[in-house]
C-alpha positions in Angstrom: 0.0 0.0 0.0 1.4 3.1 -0.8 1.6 6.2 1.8 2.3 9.6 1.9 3.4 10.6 5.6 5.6 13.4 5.8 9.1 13.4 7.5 7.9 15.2 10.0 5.1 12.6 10.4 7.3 9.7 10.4 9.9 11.2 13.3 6.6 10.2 15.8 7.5 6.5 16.2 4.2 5.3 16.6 3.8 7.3 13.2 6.9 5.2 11.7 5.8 1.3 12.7 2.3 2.7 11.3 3.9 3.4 8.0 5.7 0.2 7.6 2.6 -1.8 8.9 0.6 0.0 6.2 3.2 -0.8 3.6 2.9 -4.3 3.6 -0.7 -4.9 3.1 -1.0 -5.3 -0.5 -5.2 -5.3 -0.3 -5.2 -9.0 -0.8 -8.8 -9.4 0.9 -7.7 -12.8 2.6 -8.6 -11.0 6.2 -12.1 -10.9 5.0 -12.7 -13.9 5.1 -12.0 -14.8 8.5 -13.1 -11.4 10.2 -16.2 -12.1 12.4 -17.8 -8.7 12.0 -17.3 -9.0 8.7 -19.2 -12.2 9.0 -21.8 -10.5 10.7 -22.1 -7.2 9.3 -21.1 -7.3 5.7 -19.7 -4.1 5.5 -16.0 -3.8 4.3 -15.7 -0.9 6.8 -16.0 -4.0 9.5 -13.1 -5.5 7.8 -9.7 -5.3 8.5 -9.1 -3.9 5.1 -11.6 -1.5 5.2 -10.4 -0.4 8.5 -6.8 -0.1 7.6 -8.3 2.4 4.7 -10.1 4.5 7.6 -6.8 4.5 9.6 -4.4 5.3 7.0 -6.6 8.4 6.2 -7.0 9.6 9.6 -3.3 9.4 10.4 -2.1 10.5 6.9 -3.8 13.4 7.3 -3.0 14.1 10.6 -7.0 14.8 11.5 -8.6 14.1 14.3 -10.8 10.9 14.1 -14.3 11.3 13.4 -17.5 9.6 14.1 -17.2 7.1 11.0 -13.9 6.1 11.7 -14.3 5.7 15.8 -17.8 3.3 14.7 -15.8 1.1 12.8 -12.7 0.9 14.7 -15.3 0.6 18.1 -16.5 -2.9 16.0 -12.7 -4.6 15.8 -12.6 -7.3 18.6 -8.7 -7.3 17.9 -9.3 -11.1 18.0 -6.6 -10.7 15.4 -7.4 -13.8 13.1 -6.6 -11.4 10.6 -2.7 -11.2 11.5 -2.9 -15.3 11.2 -4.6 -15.5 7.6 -2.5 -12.3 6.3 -0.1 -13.6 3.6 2.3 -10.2 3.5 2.6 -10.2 7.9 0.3 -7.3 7.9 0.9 -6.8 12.0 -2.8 -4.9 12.4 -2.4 -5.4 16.4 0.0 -2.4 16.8 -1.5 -0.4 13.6 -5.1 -1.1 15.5 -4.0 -0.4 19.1 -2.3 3.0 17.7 -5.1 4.0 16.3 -7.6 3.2 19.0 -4.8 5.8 21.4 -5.0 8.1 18.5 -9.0 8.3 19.0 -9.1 8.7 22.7 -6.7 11.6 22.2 -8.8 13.4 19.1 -11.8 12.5 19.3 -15.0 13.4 21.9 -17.8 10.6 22.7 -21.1 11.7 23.2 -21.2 11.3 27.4 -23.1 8.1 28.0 -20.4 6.6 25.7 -17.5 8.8 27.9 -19.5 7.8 31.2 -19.7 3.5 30.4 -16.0 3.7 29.1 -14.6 5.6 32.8 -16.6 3.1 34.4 -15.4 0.1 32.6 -11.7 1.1 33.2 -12.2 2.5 36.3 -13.6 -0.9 37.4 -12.6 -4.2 35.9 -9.2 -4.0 36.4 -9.1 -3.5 40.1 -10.4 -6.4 41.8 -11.5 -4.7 45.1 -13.6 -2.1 42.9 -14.6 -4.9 41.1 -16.1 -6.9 43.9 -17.6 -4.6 45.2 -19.5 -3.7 41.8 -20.9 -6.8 40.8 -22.6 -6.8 44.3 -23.9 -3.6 43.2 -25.1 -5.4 39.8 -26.8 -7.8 41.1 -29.0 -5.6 42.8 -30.0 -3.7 39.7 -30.6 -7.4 37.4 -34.8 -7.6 38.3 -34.8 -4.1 36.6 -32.1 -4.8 33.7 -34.9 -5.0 31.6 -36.0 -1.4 31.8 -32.5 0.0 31.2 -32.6 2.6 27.8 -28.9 1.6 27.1 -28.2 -1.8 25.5 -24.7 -1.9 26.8 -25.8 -1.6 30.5 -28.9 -4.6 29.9 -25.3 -6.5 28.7 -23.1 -5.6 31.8 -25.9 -6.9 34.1 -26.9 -10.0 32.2 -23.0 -11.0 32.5 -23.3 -10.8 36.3 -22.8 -14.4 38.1 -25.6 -15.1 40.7 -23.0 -16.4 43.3 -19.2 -14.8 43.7 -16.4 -16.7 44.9 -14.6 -16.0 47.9 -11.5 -14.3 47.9 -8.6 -17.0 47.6 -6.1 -17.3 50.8 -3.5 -17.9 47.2 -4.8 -14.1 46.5 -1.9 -12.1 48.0 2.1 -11.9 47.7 4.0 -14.9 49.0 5.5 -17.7 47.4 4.6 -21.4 46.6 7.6 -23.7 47.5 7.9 -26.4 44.3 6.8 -30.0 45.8 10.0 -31.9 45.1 13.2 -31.4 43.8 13.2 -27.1 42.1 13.3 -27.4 38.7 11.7 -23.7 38.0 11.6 -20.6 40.2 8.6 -18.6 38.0 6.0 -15.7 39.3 2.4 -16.1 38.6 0.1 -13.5 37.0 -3.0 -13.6 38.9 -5.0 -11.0 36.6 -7.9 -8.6 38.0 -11.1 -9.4 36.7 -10.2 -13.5 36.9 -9.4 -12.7 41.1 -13.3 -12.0 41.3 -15.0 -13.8 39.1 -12.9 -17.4 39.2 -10.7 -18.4 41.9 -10.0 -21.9 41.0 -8.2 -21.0 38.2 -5.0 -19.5 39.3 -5.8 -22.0 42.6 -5.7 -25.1 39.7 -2.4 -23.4 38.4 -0.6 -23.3 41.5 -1.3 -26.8 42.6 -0.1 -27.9 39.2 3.1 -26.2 38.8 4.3 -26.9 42.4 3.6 -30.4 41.7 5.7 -30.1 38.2 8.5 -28.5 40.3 8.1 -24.9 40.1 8.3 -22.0 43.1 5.6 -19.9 42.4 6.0 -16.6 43.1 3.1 -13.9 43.7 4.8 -10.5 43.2 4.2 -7.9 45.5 3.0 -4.9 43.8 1.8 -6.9 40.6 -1.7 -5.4 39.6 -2.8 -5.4 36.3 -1.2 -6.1 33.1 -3.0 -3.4 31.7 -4.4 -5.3 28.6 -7.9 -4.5 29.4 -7.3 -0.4 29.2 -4.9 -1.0 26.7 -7.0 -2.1 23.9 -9.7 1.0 25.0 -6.7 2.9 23.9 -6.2 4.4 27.4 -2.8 4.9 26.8 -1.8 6.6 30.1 -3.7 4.1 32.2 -2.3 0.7 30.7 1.1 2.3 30.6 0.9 2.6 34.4 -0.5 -0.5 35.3 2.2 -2.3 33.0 4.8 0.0 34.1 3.9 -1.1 38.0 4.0 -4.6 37.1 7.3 -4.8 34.9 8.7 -2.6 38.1 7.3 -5.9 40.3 8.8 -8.7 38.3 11.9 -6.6 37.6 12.1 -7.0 41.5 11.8 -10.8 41.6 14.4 -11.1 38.4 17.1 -8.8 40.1 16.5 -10.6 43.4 16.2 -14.5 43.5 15.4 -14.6 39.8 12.7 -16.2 37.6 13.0 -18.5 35.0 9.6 -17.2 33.9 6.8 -15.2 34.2 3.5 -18.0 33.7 -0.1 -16.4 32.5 -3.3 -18.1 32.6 -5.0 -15.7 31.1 -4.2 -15.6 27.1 -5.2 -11.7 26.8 -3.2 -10.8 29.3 -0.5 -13.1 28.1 -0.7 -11.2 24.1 0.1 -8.1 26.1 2.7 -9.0 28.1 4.8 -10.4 25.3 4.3 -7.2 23.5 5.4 -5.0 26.3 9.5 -4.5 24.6 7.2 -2.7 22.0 4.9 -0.9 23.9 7.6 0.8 26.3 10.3 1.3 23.3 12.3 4.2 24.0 10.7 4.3 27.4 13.1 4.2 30.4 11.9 0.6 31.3 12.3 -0.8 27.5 14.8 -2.9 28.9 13.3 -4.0 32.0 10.1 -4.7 29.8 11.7 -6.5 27.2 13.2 -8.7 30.0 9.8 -9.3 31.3 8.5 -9.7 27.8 11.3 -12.4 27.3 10.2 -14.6 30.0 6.4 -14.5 29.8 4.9 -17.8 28.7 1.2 -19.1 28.8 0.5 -21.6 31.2 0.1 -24.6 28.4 3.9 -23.2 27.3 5.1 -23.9 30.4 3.3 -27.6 31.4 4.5 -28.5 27.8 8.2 -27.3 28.9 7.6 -29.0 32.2 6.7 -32.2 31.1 3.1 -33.7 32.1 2.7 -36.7 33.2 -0.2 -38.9 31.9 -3.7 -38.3 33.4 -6.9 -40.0 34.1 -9.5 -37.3 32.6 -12.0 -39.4 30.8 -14.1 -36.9 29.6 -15.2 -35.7 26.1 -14.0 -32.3 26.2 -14.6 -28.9 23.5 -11.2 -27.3 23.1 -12.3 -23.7 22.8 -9.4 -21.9 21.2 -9.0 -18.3 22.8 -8.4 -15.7 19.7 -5.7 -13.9 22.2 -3.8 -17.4 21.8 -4.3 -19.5 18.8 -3.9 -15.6 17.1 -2.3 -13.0 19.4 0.3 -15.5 20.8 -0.1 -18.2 17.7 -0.5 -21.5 20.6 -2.6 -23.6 19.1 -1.6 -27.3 19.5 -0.3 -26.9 23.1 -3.6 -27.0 25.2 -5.1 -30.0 23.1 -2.3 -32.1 23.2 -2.0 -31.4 27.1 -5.7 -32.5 27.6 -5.3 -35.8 25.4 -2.1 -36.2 27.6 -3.9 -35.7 30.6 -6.6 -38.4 29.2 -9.4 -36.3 28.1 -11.0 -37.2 24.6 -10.9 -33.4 22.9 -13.0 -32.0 20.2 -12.9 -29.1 18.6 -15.6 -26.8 17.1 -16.5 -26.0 13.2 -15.0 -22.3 12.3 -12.4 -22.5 15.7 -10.7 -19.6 14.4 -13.3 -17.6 14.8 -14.1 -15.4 17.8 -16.7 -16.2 20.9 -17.5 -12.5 21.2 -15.9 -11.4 24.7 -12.6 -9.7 23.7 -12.4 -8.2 27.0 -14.4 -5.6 27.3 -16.1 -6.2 24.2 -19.1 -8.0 25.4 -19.8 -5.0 27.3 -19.2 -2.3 24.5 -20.4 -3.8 21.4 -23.4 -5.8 23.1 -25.2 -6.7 19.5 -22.0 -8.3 17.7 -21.3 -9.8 21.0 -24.2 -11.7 21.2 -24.5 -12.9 17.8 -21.0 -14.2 18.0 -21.6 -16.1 21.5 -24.5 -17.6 19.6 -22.8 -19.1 16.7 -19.7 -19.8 18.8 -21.8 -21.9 21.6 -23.9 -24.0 19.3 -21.1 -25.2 17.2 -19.5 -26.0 20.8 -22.6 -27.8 21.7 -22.6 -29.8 18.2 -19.6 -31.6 19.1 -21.7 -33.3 22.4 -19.2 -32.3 24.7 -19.0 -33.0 28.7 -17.5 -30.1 29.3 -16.1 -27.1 27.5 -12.3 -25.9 27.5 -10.6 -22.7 27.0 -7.5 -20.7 28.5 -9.4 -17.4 28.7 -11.4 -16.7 32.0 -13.5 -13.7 29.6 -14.1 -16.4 26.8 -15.1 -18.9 29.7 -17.5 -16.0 30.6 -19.0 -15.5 27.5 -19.5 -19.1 26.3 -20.8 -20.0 30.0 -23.7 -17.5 29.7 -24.8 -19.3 26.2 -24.8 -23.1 27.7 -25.9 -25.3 30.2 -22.4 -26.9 28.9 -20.0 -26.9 32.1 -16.8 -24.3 31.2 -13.6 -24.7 32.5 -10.2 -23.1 32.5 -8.1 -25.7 30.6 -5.6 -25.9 33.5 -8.3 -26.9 36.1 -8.9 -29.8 33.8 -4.9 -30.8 33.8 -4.6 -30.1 38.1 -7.3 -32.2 38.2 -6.4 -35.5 35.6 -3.1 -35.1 37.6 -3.9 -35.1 41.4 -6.2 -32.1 42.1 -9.5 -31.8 42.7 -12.5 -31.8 40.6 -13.3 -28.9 39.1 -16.1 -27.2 41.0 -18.0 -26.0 37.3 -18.5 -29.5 36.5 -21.1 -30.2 39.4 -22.6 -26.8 39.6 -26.1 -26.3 39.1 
């Protein structure tokens, strides 16, 4: 593609990798076909071509975005399927997330859309807020139905009748390794998944010690800042990643880590892009270093070395978009549940995406739902016992669709191997 930024355009950086992302798509069309708005909508806008047209124009131009361009954009899940079907390594993640920080910069919502957005990122990623708010929620459900705003009917539909309590795992310490060390690694224990699932990073730290790992909870962690991130809250993601590069940093100075373990695959896509989000900043090198060592949890039991399980079950591998596309993982978690004994199936049209995307499911309610629906009956075609994924806002998502039990794929692999049995699959 050709472009026309001016020198003085293409001393900004994020101006530059814009540029030479733009460059290499050659309008091939191949994204089309496996964008799910696309899918749903139609529209070439709702592509990832047609958005890279909006973009170029809006940057080339140097012009703040307007109300076209901020709808279409809005519609992107990022699921990023695009990036694995483009033939010229088109790498729309950074051109995407640029322009998403170039909108909340130019551009004014009208205020409800201002007001939901504060709320959402004033919120989810801070898990005492958090709590606190789906209490809240719950109250306002019986009248969910009466709400004028869409958006708000979908935040209260997504709230669970019964919270978890807080985890005694939930704080900093660390997790001697059961046997001989073989791995000293720190544990991301995410925001929204510390409310809304406990087992999960529970399932994880009963597996790993038993694989031979220390696991570490860093003091000062927080958020990755994945979930503000892709708002294009630039300033807020910055500091939350910028607070927990500064906590691993710590840990890698001090005793070291051999690696930094996420169970949560969006968190995980930003992590390993952190060397890219802080270049030129004073922690580049501390965030590459942390970049470096981040691995999703199926990475690091595949490393490890899992020993053959007794699972049983006829399990639906759903595969998150943020790993089979963001952090291309895509025979890992299957071959880890057949390992671990577990008959697995996968859906017709896995590459496409469930719908959540974070805080999509909240902000783009109508896609959302149309996407959960096609995405949980070709799930429930296969006949599964239970459904997998590696994704705690995927395992949201899908679990408001089914009567289909939905598990974390590492509660399936603690439990084939010596832990308990997953709660989810006796609920209800």
């Amino acid at each position: 593609m050709q472009t026309h930024f001016t020198e003085d355009q293409l001393r900004d950086p994020g101006i530059a990798r814009a540029n030479e992302i733009l460059r290499a798509c050659v309008h091939c069309g191949f994204c089309t076909a496996t964008c799910p708005t696309y899918q749903v909508l139609g529209d070439e806008l709702d592509s990832p071509r047609g958005r890279i047209y909006l973009i170029k124009d809006m940057l080339e131009n140097d012009r703040p975005a307007d109300e076209k361009t901020v709808r279409h954009i809005d519609r992107c899940l990022s699921c990023l399927a695009c990036m694995t079907t483009c033939p010229s390594g088109v790498h729309y993640m950074h051109l995407v997330d640029h322009a998403r920080a170039h909108i909340e910069r130019t551009y004014r919502r009208p205020f409800r859309d201002r007001a939901l957005r504060w709320l959402v990122a004033k919120t989810l990623p801070y898990p005492a807020r958090f709590r606190v708010a789906m209490r809240l929620a719950r109250l306002g459900r019986p009248v969910a139905g009466l709400l004028p705003d869409a958006r708000l009917r979908a935040m209260l539909a997504m709230v669970p009748e019964r919270l978890p309590k807080r985890s005694p795992n939930d704080r900093p310490q660390v997790f001697a390794a059961l046997g001989a060390r073989r791995m000293r690694v720190a544990l991301l224990t995410g925001c929204a998944q510390r409310v809304l699932d406990t087992d999960i990073n529970d399932a994880t730290i009963r597996l790993l010690r038993r694989l031979g790992c220390e696991v570490v909870i860093a003091r000062g962690m927080g958020c990755c800042g994945a979930l503000t991130h892709h708002m294009g809250r630039a300033g807020d993601s910055h500091a939350m990643a910028a607070r927990a590069i500064r906590a691993w940093s710590a840990e890698i100075a001090g005793e070291g880590l051999d690696a930094i373990v996420v169970n949560t695959s969006g968190c995980g896509t930003t992590i390993k892009d952190y060397g890219h989000m802080f270049a030129g900043d004073p922690l580049e090198a501390e965030a590459r270093a942390v970049a470096e060592r981040a691995l999703d949890i199926s990475e690091l039991v595949e490393r490890l070395g899992l020993p053959e399980g007794r699972g049983g079950m006829r399990v639906a591998y759903h595969a998150a978009c943020s790993l089979q596309h963001g952090q291309q993982i895509r025979t890992a978690p299957k071959a880890l549940l057949q390992r671990a004994g577990f008959q697995v199936v996968e859906p017709a049209d896995a590459h496409l995406c469930c719908g959540s995307a974070g805080t999509y499911n909240l902000l783009q309610p109508e896609i959302s739902a149309e996407l959960k629906a096609r995405k949980v009956q070709s799930l429930e075609a296969r006949d599964p016992q239970v459904i997998a994924t590696g994704n705690i806002g995927c395992m949201m998502q899908i679990g408001s669709g089914t009567g289909v039990p939905v598990v974390h794929t590492v509660e399936l692999l603690d439990w084939a191997t010596g832990g308990p049995r997953p709660r989810a699959l006796d609920a209800g």
